[in-house]
Structures are given as structure tokens and as C-alpha cells.
N, CA, C and O atoms as a GROMACS GRO file, in nm:
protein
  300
    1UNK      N    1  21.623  10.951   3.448
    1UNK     CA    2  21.687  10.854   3.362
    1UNK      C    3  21.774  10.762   3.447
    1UNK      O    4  21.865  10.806   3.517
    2UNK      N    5  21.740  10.628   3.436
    2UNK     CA    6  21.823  10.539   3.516
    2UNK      C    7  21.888  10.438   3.431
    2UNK      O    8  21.824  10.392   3.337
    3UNK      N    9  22.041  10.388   3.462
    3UNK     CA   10  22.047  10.303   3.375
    3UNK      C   11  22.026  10.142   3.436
    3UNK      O   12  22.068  10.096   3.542
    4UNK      N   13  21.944  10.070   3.325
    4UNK     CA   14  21.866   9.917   3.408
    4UNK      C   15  21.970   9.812   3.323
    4UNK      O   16  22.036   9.842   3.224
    5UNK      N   17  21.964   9.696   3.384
    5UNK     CA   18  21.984   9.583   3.304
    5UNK      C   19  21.836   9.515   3.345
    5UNK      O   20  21.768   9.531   3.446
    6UNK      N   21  21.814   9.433   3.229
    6UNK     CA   22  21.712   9.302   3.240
    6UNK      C   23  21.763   9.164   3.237
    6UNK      O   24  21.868   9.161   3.173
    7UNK      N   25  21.725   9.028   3.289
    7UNK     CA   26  21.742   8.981   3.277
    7UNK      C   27  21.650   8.862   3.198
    7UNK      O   28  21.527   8.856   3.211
    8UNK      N   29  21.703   8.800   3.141
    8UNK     CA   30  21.597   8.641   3.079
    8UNK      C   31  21.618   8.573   3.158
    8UNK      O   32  21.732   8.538   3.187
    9UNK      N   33  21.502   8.530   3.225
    9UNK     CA   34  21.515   8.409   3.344
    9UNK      C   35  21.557   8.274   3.240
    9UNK      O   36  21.639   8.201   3.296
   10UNK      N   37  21.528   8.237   3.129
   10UNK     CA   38  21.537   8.142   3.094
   10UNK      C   39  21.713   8.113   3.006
   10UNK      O   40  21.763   8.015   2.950
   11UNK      N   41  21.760   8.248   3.032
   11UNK     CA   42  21.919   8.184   3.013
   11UNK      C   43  21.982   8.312   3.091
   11UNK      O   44  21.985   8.429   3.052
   12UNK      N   45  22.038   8.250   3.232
   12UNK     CA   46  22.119   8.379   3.289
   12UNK      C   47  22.187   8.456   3.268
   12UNK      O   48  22.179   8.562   3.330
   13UNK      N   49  22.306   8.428   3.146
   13UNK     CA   50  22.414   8.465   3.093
   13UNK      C   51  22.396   8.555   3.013
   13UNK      O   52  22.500   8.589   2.956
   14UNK      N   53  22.282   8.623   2.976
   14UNK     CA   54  22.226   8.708   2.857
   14UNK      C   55  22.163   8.855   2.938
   14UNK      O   56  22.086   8.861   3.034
   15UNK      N   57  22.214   8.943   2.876
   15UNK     CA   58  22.199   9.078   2.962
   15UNK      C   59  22.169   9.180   2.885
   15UNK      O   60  22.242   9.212   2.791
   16UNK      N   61  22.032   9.260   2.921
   16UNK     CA   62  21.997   9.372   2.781
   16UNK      C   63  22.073   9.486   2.858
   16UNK      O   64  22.129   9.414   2.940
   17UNK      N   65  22.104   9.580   2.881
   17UNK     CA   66  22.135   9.728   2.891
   17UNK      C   67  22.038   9.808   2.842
   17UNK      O   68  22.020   9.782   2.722
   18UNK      N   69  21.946   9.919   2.892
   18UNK     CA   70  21.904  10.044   2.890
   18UNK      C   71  21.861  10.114   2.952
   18UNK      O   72  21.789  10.054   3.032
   19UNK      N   73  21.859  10.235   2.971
   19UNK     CA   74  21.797  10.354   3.004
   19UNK      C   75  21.663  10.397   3.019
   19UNK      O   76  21.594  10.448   2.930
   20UNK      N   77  21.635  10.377   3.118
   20UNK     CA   78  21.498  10.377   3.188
   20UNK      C   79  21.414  10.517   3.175
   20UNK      O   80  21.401  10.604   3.261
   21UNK      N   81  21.363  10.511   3.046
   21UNK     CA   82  21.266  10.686   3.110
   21UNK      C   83  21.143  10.718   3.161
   21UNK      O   84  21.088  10.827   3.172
   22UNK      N   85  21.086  10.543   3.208
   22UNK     CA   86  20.924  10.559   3.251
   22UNK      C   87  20.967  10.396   3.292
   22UNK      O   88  21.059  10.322   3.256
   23UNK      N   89  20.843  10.381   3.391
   23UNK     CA   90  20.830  10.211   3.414
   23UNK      C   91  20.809  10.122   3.304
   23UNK      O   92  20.840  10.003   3.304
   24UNK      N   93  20.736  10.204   3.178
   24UNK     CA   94  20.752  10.093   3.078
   24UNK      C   95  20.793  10.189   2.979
   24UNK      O   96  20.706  10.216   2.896
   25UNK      N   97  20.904  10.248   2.968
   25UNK     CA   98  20.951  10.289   2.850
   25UNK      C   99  21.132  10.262   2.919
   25UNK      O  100  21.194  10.283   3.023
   26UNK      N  101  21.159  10.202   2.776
   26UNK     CA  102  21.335  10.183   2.824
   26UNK      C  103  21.345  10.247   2.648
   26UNK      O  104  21.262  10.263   2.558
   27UNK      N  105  21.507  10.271   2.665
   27UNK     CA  106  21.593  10.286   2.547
   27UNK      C  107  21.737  10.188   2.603
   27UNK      O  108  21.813  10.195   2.700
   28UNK      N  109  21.722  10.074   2.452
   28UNK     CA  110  21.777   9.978   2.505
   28UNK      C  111  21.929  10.042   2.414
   28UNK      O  112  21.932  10.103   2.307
   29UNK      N  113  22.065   9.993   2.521
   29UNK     CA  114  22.153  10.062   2.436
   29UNK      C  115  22.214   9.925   2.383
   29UNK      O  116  22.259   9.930   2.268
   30UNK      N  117  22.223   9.809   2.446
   30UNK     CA  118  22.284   9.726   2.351
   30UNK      C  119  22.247   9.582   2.460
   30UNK      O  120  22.163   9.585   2.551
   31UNK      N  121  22.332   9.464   2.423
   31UNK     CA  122  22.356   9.360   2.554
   31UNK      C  123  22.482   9.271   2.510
   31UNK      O  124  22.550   9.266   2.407
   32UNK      N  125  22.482   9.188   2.662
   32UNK     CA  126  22.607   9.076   2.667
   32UNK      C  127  22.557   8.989   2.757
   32UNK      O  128  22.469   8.965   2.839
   33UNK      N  129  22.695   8.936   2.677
   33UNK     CA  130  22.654   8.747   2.763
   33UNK      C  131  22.752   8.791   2.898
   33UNK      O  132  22.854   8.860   2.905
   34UNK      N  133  22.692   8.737   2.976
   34UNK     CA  134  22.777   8.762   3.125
   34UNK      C  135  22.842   8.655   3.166
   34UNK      O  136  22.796   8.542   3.183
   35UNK      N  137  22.982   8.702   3.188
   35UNK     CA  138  23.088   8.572   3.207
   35UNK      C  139  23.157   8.596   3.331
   35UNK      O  140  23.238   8.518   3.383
   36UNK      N  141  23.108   8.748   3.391
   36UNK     CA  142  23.190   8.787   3.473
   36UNK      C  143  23.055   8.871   3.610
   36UNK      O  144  22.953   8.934   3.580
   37UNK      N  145  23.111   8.837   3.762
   37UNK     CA  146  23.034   8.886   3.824
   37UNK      C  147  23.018   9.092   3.818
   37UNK      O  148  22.923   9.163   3.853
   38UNK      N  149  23.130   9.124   3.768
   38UNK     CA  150  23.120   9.277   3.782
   38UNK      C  151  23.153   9.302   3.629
   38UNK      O  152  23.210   9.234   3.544
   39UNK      N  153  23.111   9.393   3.628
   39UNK     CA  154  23.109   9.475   3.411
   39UNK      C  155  23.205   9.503   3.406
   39UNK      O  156  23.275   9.472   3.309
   40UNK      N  157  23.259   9.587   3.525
   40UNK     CA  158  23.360   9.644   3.497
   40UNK      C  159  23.544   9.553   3.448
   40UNK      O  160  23.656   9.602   3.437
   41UNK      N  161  23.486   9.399   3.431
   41UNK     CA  162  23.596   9.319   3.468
   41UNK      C  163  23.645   9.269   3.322
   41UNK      O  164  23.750   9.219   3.281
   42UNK      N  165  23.535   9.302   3.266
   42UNK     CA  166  23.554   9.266   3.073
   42UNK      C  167  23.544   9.368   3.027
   42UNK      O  168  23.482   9.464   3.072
   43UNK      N  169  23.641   9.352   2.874
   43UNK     CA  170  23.637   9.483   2.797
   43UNK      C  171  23.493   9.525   2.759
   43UNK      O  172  23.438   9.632   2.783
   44UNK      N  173  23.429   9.376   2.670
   44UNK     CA  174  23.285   9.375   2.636
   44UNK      C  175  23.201   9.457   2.677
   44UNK      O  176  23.145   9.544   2.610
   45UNK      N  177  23.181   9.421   2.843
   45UNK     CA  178  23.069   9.497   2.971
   45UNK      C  179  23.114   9.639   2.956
   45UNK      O  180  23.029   9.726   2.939
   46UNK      N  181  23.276   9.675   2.962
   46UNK     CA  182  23.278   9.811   3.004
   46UNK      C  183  23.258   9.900   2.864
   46UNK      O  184  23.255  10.024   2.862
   47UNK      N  185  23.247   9.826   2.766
   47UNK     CA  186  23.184   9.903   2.653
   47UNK      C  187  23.056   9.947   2.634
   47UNK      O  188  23.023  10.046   2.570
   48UNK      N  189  22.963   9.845   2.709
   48UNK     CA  190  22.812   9.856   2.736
   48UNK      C  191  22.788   9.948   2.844
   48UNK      O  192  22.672   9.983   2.863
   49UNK      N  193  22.873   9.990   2.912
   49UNK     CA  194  22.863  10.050   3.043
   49UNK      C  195  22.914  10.214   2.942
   49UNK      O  196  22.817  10.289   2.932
   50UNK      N  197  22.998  10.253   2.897
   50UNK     CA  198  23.070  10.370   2.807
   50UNK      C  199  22.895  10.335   2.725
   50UNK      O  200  22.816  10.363   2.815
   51UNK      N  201  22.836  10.302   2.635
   51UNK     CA  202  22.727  10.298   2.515
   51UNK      C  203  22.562  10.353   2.628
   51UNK      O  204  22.459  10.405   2.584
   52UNK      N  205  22.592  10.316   2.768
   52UNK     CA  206  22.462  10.376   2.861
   52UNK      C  207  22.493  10.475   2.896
   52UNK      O  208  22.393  10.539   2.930
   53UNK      N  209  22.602  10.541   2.912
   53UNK     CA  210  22.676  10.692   2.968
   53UNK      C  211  22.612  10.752   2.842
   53UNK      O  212  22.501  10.805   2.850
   54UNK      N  213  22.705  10.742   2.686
   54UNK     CA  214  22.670  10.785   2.577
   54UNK      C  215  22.523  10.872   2.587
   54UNK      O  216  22.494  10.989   2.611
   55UNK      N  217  22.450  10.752   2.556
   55UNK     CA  218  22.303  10.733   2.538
   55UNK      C  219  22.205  10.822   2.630
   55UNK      O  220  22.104  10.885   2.600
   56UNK      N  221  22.274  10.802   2.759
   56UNK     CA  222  22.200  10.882   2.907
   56UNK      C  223  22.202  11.020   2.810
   56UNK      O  224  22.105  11.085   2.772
   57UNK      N  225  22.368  11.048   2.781
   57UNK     CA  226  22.378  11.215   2.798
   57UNK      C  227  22.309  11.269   2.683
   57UNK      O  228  22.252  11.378   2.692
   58UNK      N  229  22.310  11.182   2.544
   58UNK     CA  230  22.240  11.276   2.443
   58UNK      C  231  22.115  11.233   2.471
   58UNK      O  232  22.052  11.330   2.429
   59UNK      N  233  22.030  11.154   2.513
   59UNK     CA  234  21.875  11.173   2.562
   59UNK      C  235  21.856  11.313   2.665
   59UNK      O  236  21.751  11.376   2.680
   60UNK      N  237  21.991  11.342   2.730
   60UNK     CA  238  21.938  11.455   2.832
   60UNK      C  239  21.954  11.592   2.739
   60UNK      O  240  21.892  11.698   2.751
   61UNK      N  241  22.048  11.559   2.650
   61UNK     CA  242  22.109  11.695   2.575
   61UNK      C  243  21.990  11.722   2.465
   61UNK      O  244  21.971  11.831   2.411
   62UNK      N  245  21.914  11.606   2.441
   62UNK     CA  246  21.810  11.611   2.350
   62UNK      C  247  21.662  11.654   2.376
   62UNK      O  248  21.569  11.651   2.296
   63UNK      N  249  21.662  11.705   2.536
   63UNK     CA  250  21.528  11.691   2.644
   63UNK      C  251  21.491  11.575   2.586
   63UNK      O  252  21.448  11.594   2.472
   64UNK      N  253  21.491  11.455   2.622
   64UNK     CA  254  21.369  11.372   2.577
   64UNK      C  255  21.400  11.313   2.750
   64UNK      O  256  21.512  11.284   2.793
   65UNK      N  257  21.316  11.308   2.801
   65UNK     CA  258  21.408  11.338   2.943
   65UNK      C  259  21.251  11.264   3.014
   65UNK      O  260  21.270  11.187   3.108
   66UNK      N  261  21.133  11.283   2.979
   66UNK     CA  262  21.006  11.170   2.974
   66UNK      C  263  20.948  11.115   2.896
   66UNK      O  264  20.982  11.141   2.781
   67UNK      N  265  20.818  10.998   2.917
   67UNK     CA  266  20.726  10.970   2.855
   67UNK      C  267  20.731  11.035   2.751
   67UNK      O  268  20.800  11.009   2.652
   68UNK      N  269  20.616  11.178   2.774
   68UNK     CA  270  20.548  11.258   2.719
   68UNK      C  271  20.644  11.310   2.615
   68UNK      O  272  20.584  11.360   2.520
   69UNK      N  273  20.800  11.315   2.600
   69UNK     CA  274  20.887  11.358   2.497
   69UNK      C  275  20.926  11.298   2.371
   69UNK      O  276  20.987  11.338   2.271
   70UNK      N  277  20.847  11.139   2.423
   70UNK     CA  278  20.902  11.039   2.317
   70UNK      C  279  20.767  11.025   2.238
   70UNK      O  280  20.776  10.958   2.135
   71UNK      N  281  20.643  11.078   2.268
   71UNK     CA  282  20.500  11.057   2.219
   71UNK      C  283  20.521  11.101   2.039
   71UNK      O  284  20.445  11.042   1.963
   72UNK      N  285  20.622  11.204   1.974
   72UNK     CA  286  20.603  11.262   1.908
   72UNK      C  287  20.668  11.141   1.781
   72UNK      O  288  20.602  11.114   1.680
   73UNK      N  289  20.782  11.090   1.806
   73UNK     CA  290  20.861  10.967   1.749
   73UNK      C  291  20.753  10.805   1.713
   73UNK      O  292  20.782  10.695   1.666
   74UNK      N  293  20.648  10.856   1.755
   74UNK     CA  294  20.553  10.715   1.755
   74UNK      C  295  20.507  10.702   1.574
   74UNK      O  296  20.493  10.603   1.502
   75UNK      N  297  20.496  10.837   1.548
   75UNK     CA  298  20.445  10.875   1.390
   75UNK      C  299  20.541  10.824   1.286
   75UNK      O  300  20.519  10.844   1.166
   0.00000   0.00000   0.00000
């Protein structure tokens, strides 16, 4: 589990947040507009940064921990 940001090339300032559990599977935990070079420098960011901690630990506390864990949620 890694935590990613994405970006939209077509407006820089816009930032998704999530949790990476495969190359193409994310769990997105939220986003922000970026006003600041580090997250940690706005309340905003460091809330998104606290909502990917969250998110990491009950996906681990939940095993859903690969792919193959999330196959069952598709139904």
C-alpha cells in the first residue's frame, strides 16, 4: 500500500490523494487545490495527509491489502 498523489496536467493546482493497492487499482481518499509547495504547510493538505494515514490503516486492518481482496466488492 502506497500513498500516491495524481496530477491533471491540464490544471496544476488540483491534486487527487490515494492509496495505491495495484498499478491500476487506487482508493482515492479525497483532493486539494495546491497553493503551497509542501502539504505539510496548509491545514487543508495536512488533513488529506491525516484522511491517507486513516484509510492506509483500516484497508490493512481490513486485509484488503491486494487486487485479489477487492474482487469480491465488484458485486
Amino acid at each position: 500500500m502506497q500513498k500516491s498523489k495524481a496530477k491533471y496536467k491540464k490544471s496544476p493546482w488540483l491534486r487527487l490523494y490515494a492509496v495505491r493497492i495495484a498499478s491500476d487499482l487506487f482508493v482515492i481518499t479525497g483532493g486539494a487545490i495546491k497553493l503551497t509547495k509542501l502539504m505539510e504547510e496548509r491545514e487543508h493538505t495536512q488533513q488529506e495527509l491525516c484522511k491517507l494515514d486513516l484509510v492506509k490503516n483500516y484497508l490493512f486492518d481490513q486485509g484488503l491489502l491486494d487486487k485479489d481482496d477487492f474482487e469480491y466488492l465488484k458485486t
